[in-house]
C-alpha positions as CSV (number, residue, x, y, z in Angstrom):
1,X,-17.5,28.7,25.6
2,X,-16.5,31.6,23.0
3,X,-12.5,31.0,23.9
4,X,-13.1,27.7,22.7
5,X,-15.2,27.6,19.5
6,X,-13.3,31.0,18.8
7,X,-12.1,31.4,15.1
8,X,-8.7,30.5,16.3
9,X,-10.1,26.6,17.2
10,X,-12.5,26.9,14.8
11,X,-9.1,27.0,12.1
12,X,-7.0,24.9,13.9
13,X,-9.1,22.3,15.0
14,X,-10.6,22.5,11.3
15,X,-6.6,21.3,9.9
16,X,-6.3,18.9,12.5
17,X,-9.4,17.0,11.4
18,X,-8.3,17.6,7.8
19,X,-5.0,16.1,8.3
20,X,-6.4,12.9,9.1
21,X,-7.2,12.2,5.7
22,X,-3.2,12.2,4.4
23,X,-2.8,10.0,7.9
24,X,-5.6,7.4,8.0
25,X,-5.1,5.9,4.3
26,X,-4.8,2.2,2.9
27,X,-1.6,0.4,3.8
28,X,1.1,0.9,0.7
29,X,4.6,0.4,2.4
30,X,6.2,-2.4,1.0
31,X,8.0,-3.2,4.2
32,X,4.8,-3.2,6.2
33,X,4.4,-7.3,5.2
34,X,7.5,-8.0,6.4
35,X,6.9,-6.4,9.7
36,X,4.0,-8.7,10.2
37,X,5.1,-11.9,9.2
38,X,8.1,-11.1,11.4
39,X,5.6,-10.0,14.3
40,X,3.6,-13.2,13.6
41,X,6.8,-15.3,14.1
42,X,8.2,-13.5,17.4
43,X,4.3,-13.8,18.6
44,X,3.8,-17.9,17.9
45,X,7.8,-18.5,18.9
46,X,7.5,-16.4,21.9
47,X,11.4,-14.9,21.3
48,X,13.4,-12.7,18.2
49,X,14.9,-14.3,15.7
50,X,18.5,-15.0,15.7
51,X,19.4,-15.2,12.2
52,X,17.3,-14.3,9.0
53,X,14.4,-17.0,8.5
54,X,12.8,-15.9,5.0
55,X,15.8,-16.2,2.3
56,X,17.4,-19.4,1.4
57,X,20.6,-17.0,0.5
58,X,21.5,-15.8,3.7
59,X,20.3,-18.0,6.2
60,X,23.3,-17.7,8.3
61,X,23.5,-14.2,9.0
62,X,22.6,-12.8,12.4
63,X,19.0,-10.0,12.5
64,X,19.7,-8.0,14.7
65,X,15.8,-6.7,14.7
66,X,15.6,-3.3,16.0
67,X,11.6,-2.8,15.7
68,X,10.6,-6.1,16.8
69,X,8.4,-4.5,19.2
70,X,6.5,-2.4,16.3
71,X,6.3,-5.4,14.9
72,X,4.3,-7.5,17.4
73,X,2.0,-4.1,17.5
74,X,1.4,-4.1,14.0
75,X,0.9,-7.9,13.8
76,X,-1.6,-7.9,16.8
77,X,-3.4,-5.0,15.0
78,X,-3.5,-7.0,11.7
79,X,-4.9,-10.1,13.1
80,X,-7.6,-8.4,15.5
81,X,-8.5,-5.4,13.2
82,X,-7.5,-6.4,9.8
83,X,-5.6,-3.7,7.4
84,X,-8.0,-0.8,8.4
85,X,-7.0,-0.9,11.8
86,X,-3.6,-1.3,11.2
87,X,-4.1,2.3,9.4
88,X,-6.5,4.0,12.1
89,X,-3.9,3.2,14.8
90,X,-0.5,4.1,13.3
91,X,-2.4,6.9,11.5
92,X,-3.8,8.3,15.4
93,X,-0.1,7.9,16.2
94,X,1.7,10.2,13.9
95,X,-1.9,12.5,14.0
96,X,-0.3,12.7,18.0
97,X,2.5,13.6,16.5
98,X,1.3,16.6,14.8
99,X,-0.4,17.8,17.8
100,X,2.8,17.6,19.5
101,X,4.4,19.8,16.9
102,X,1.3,22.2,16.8
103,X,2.3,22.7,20.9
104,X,5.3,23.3,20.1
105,X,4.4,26.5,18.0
106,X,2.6,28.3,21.0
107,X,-0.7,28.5,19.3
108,X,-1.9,30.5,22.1
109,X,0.7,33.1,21.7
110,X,1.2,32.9,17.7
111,X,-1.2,34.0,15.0
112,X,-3.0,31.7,14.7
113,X,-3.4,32.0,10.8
114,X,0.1,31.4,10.5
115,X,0.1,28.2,12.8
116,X,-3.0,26.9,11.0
117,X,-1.3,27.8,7.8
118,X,1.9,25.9,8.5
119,X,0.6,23.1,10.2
120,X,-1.9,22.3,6.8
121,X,1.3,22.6,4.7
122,X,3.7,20.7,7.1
123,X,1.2,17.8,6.9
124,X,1.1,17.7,3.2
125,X,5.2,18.2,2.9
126,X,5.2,15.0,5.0
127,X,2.5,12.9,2.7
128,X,5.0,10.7,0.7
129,X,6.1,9.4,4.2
130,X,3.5,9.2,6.0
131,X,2.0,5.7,6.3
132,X,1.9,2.2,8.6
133,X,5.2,2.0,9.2
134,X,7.4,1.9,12.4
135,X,9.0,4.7,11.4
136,X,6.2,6.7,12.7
137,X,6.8,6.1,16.2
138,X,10.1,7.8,15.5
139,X,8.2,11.1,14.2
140,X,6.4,11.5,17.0
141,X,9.1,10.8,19.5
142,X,10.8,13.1,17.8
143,X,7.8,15.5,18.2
144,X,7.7,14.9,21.6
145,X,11.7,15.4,22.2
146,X,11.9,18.8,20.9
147,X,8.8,20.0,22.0
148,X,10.3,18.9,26.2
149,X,13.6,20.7,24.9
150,X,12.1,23.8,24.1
151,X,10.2,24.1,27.5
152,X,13.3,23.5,29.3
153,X,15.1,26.1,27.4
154,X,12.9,28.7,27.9
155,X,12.5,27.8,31.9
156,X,15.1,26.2,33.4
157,X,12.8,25.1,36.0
158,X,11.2,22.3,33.5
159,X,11.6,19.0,34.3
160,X,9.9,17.1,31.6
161,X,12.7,16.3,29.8
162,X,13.9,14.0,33.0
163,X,11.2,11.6,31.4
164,X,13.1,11.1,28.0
165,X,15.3,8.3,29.0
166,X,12.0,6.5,30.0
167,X,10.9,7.1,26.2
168,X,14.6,6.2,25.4
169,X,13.7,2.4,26.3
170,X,11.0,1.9,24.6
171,X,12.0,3.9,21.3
172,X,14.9,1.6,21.1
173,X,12.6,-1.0,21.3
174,X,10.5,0.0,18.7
175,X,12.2,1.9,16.1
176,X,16.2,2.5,14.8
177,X,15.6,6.0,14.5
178,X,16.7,6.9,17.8
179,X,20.5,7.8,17.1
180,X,17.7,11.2,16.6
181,X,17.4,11.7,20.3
182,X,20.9,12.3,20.5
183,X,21.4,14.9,18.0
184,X,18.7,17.5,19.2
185,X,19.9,16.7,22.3
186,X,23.6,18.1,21.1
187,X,21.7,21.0,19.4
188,X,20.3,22.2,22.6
189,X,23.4,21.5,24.2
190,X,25.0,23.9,21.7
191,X,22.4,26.8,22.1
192,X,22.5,26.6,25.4
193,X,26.3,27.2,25.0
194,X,26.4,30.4,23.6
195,X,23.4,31.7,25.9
196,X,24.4,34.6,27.9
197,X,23.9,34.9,30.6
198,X,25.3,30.8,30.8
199,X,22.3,28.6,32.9
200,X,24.9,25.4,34.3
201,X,21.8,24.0,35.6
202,X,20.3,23.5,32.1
203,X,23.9,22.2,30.7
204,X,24.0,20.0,33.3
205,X,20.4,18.8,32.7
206,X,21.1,17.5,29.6
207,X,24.1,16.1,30.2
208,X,22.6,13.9,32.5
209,X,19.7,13.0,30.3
210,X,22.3,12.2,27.6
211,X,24.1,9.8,29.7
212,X,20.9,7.8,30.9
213,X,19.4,7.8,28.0
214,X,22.9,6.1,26.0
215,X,22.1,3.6,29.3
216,X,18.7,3.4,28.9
217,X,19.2,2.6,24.6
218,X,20.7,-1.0,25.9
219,X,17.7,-2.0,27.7
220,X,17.1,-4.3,24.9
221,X,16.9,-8.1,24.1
222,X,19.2,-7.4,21.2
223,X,22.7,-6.2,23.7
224,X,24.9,-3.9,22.4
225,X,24.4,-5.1,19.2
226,X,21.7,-2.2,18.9
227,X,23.9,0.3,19.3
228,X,25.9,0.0,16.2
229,X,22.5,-1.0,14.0
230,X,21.9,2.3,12.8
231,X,25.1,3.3,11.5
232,X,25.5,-0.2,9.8
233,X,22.4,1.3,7.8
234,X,23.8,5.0,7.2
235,X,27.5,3.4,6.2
236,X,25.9,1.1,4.0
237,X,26.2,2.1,0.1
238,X,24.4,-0.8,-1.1
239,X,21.5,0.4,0.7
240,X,21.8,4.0,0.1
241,X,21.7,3.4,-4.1
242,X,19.0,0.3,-3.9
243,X,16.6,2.0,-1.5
244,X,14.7,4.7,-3.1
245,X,13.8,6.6,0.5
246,X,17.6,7.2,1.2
247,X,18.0,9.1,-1.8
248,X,17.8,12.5,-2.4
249,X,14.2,14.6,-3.0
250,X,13.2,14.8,-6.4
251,X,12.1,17.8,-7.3
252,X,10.5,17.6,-10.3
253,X,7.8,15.1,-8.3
254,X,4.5,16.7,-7.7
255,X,4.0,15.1,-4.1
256,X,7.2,17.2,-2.9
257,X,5.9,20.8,-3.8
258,X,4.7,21.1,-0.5
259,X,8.0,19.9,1.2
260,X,10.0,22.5,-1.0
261,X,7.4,25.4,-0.4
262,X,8.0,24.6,3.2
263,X,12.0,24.7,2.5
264,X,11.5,27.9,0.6
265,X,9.5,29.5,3.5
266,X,11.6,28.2,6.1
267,X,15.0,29.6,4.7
268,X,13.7,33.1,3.7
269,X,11.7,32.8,7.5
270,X,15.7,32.4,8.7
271,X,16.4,35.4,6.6
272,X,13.9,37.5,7.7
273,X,12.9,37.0,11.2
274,X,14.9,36.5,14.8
275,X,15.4,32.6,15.2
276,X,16.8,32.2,18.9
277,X,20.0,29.8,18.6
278,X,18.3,26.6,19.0
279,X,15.4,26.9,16.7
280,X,18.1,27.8,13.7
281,X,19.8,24.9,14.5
282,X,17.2,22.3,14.9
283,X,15.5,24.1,11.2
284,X,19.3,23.5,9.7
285,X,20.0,20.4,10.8
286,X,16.2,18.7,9.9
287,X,16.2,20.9,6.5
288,X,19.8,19.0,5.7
289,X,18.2,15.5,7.0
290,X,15.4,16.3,4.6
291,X,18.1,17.2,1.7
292,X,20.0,14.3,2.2
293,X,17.2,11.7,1.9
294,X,13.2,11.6,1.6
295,X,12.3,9.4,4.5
296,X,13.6,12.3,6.8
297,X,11.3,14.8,5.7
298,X,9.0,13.7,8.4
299,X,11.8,14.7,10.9
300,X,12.2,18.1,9.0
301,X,8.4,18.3,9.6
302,X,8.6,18.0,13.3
303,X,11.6,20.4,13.8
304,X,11.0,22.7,11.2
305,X,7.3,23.4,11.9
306,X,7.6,25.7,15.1
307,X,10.3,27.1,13.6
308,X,8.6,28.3,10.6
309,X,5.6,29.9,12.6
310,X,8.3,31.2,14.8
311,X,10.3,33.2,12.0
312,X,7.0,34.2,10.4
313,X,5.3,35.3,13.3
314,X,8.1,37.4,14.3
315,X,7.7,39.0,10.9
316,X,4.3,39.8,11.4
317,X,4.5,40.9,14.8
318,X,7.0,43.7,13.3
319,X,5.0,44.7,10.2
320,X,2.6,47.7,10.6
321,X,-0.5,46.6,10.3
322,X,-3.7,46.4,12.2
323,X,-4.3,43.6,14.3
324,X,-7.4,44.9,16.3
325,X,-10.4,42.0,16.0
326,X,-13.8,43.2,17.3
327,X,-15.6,41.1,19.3
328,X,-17.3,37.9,18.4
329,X,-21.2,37.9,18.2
330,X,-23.0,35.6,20.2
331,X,-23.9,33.5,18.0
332,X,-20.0,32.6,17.0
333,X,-19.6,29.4,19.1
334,X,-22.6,27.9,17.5
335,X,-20.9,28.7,13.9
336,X,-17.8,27.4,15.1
337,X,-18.8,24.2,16.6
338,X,-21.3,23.9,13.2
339,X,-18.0,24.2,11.4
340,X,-16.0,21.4,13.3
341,X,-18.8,19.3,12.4
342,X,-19.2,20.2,9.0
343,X,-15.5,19.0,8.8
344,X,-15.8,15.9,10.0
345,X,-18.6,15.1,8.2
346,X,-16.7,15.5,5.3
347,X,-13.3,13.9,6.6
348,X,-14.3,10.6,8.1
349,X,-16.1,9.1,4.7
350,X,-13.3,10.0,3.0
351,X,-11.0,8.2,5.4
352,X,-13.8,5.4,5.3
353,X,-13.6,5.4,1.4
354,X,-10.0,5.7,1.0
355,X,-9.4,2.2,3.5
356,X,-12.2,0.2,1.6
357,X,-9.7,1.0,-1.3
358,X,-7.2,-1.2,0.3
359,X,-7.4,-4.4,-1.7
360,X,-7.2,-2.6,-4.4
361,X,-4.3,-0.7,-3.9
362,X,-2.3,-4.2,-2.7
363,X,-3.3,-5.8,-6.0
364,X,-1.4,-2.7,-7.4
365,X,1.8,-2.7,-5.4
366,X,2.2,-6.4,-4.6
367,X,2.7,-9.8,-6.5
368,X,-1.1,-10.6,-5.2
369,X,-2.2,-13.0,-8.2
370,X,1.9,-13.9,-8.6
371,X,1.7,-15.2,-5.0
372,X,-1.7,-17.0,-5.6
373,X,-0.8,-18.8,-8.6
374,X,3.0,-19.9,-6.6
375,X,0.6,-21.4,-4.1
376,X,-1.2,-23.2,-6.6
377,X,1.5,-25.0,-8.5
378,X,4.1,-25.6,-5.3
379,X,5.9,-27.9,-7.8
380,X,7.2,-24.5,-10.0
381,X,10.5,-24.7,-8.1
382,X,12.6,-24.6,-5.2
383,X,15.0,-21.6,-5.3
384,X,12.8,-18.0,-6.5
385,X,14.5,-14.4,-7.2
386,X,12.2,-12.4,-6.0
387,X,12.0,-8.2,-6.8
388,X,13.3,-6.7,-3.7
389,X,10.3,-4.8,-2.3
390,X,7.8,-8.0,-3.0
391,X,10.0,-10.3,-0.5
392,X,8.5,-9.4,2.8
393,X,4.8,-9.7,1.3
394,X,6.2,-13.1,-0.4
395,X,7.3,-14.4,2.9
396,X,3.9,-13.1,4.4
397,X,2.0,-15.0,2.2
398,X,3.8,-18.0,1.9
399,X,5.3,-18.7,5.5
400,X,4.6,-22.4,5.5
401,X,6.3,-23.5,2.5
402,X,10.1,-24.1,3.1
403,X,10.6,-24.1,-0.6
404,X,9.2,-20.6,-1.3
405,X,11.9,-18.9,0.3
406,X,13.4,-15.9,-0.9
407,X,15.9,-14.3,-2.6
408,X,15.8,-11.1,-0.7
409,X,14.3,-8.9,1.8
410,X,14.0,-5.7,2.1
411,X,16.1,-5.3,5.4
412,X,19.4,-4.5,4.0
413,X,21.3,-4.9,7.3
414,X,20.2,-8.5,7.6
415,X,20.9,-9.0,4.1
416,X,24.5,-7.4,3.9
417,X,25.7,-5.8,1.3
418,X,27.0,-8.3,-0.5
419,X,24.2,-9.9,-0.9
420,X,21.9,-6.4,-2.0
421,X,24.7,-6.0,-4.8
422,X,24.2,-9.5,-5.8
423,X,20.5,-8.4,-6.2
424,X,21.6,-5.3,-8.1
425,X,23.5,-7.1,-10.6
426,X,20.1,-9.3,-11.3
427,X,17.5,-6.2,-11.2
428,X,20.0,-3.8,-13.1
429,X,20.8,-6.9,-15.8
430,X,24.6,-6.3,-15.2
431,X,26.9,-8.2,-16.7
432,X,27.4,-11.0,-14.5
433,X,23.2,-11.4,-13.9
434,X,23.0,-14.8,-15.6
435,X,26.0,-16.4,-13.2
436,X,24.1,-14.9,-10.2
437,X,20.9,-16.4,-10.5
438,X,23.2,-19.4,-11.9
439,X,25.4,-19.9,-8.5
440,X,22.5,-19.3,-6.7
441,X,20.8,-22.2,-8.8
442,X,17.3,-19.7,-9.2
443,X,14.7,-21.7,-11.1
444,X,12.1,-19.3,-11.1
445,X,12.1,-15.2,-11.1
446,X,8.9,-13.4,-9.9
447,X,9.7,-9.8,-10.8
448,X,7.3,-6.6,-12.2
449,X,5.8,-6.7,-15.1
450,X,7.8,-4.2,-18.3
451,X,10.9,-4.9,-16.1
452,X,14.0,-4.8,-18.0
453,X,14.6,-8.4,-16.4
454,X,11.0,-9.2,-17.7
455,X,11.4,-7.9,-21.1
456,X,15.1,-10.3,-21.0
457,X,13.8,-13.3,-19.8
458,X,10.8,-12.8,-23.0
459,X,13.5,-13.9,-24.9
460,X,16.2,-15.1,-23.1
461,X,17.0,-19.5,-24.0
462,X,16.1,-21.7,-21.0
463,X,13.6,-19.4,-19.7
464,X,9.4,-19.3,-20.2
465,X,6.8,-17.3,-19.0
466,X,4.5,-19.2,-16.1
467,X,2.3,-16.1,-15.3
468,X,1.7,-13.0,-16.1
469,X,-0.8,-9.8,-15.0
470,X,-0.7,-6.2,-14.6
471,X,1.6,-6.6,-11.7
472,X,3.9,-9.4,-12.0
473,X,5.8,-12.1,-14.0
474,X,6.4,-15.4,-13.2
475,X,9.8,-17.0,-15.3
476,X,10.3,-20.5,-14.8
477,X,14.1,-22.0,-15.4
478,X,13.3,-24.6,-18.3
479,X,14.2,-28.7,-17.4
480,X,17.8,-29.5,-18.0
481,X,18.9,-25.9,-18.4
């Protein structure tokens, strides 16, 4: 009873329980609406789509939808358990996650101030990601990845990793984010390399993982079209400089303290502990993931986490101190599990508070009065441009209206490039905006409120304001122009 309401659970089951307040939280991803209008289609039609079903501009071009099967989860969520349950479950899936990663930094065998420590922090670096998203499934498959590659290199005699072309067919299934697999895969390859004495048996392990799980990535209705899927999305400029998450952190943002404490810790852990090869490279390689754009952070998180308590335990364990503990007094497990209770008494009304919150915080983010007022007057028009984030929750909201299709969604493969850098010109008021939304005959722009577009249209001939609130504009093309 003591080993388990000891201070060590006491801490880290008190984080774990505390995390679930940045997990569980009101839906805010933009993308999320067109998830489950896409899941509500694949559910009612009983197939994927073929080509793009929600823009009039780009009707022909093939989707290629590599997350259909997140989708028809989140959709079947939404429709059974409404928003909060969409939240709950996607926010129990990346909480997995973290308990993943928490295995993965031996808290049996590490102080467990340290783990506690950098599992709290690791779980606030990842907050500006975290959400209901489908990229979640790739964080905790990611989780789950290194933590099987780190048994097997430290016992050749693991065979867990045998299951991760199993996980292979389904991740493919469920999220693009799988190209992921392959890399840490590589990594331990590489470690393994320069091991002496050389293991063949744990080379050749991975190799043939690698191989069936490249097979096992094709077990999908899409065909070898999902193969090249990713990289259309990594070799895509247009998406890189119109989506916000591919960029770069920002430091100067409050909400990625944490995430550059962690780097800061991480780096100077590299410095001055013992990495073994494979946790420097898997630190490296999610630190410069994390560099190079803000939705990998959560991948930093899962490889950089038992990395950190790694380089900082080994820094402990060498400093010369006393790490004697006396014994606990009977009465410890009855503080301890008074503890764990005390902190859930405090975490689940917050998580209760934070998802009544929810249409609230949709009124904030999305066209909600826009889109009510469109469904009101059907006779506005026929052709809308539509701000880029708002066209899946558009299409969500208006599925049954053939004339309130939009502009653009915000899935930039099925869009092309071409047609996000049509977009651009529009949004950025470039100088070819007004033959845009010209060729593309637009007769009314639904677009946020203080825009530049919105402050253009105020005054531009031809043009009149149809609606307005905190959130949105509605600019209606005048008769005859």
């Amino acid at each position: 009873m003591r080993s388990w309401s000891g201070p060590r659970t006491v801490l880290l089951g008190s984080v774990l329980l505390a995390t679930l307040v940045l997990l569980i939280r009101p839906v805010t991803d933009p993308d999320f609406w067109l998830h489950a209008v896409t899941g509500r289609w694949i559910v009612q039609h009983g197939r994927l789509p073929a080509h793009d079903l929600f823009t009039y501009t780009v009707t022909d071009h093939r989707w290629v939808n590599h997350e259909y099967l997140s989708e028809v989860l989140l959709w079947l969520l939404q429709s059974r358990f409404g928003l909060a349950g969409v939240s709950v479950a996607v926010g129990l899936l990346t909480w997995v996650g973290l308990l993943l990663v928490l295995a993965a930094c031996r808290p049996r065998t590490r102080p467990y101030v340290i783990v506690g420590l950098a599992l709290a922090l690791a779980a606030v670096a990842g907050g500006p990601i975290w959400g209901a998203r489908p990229q979640m499934v790739t964080f905790t498959l990611v989780a789950l990845e290194l933590l099987w590659l780190r048994r097997l290199l430290d016992d050749e005699s693991s065979r867990a990793i045998l299951w991760l072309p199993a996980v292979m067919v389904l991740w493919s299934n469920l999220h693009g984010g799988w190209p992921l697999c392959f890399l840490f895969l590589g990594l331990a390859a590489a470690a393994e390399g320069v091991r002496r004495p050389a293991r063949p048996a744990v080379l050749r392990r991975l190799a043939l993982v690698a191989v069936l799980s490249i097979v096992a990535v094709g077990i999908n209705p899409n065909g070898l079209a999902i193969y090249a899927y990713p990289f259309q999305t990594l070799t895509s400029g247009a998406q890189q400089n119109l989506i916000a998450e591919w960029a770069s952190p920002n430091f100067h943002l409050g909400s990625l303290r944490a995430f550059e404490l962690m780097a800061l810790l991480l780096v100077a852990g590299l410095a001055l502990g013992r990495p073994m090869p494979f946790d420097l490279l898997v630190a490296l390689a999610g630190l410069a993931l994390a560099l190079e754009s803000v939705r990998h952070i959560a991948i930093f998180v899962a490889a950089a986490t038992p990395v950190l308590v790694a380089v900082w335990s080994d820094v402990w364990n060498r400093a010369p101190v006393m790490r004697s503990r006396p014994a606990p007094p009977r009465w410890a497990p009855i503080v301890g599990a008074l503890t764990l209770l005390a902190v859930a008494a405090v975490v689940v009304p917050r998580i209760a508070g934070e998802l009544a919150r929810q249409p609230a915080v949709t009124a904030e983010a999305m066209p909600v009065g826009a889109a009510d007022w469109l469904a009101a007057h059907p006779d506005t028009g026929t052709r809308m441009f539509n701000e880029y984030a708002w066209g899946g929750y558009l299409a969500d909201r208006l599925p049954d209206q053939p004339d309130r299709r939009v502009f653009v969604l915000s899935e930039g493969v099925l869009m092309g490039d071409a047609q996000l850098r049509r977009y651009g010109e529009v949004a950025t008021l470039g100088p070819g905006w007004r033959r845009v939304l010209d060729q593309d005959r637009v007769d009314y722009v639904v677009f946020d409120r203080g825009s530049a577009l919105d402050d253009v249209l105020a005054t531009e001939p031809g043009w009149r304001l149809a609606y307005r609130d905190g959130t949105a504009v509605i600019y209606v093309r005048a008769n005859g122009s």
